[in-house]
C-alpha positions in Angstrom: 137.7 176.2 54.3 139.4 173.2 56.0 140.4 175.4 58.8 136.8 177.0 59.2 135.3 173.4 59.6 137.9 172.7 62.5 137.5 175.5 64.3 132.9 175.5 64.5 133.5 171.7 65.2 136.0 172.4 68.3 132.9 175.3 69.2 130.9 172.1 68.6 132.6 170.2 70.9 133.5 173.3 73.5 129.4 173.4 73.7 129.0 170.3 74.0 131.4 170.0 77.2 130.3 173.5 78.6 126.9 171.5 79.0 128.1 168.7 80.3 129.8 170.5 83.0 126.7 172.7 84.4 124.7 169.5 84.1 126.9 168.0 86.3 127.3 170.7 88.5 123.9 172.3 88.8 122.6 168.2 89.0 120.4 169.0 85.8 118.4 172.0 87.7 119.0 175.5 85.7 118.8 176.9 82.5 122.6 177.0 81.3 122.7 173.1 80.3 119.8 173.7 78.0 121.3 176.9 76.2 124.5 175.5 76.0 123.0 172.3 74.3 121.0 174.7 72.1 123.7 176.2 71.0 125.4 173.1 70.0 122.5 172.0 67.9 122.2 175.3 66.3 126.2 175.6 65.4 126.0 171.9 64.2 122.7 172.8 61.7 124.5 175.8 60.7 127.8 174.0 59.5 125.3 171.4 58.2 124.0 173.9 55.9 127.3 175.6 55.2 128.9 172.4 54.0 126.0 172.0 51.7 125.8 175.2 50.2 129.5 175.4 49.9 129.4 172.0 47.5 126.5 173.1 45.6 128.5 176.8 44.7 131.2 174.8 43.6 133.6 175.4 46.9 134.3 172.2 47.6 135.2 169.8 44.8 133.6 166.1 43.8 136.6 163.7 44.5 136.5 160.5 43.4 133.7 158.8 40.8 130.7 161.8 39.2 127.8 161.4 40.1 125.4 159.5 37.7 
């Protein structure tokens, strides 16, 4: 699971600099900066929701103090 989480946040972060580098290069005029920084929004919900659903089925374990 640890291993999963690395690898969608280095996507995360692949996105992130794929976007910075056609914003830079096409000086904010095109359509690629915008997909890439959808993409990185969508990937970034979906491991949002992932990690959430993975706790709730039990996947990943409560460390530390129950909740009340």
């Amino acid at each position: 699971m640890k291993i999963l989480v690395i690898l969608v946040l280095l996507v995360i972060l692949g996105s992130l600099s794929r976007a910075l580098w056609h914003l830079l290069r096409e000086r904010g005029h095109g359509d690629k900066t915008l997909r890439a920084l959808t993409w990185r929004i969508g990937l970034s919900i979906a491991l949002f929701v992932g990690l959430m659903a993975s706790y709730w089925l039990g996947w990943i374990p409560l460390h530390g103090q129950p909740l009340p």
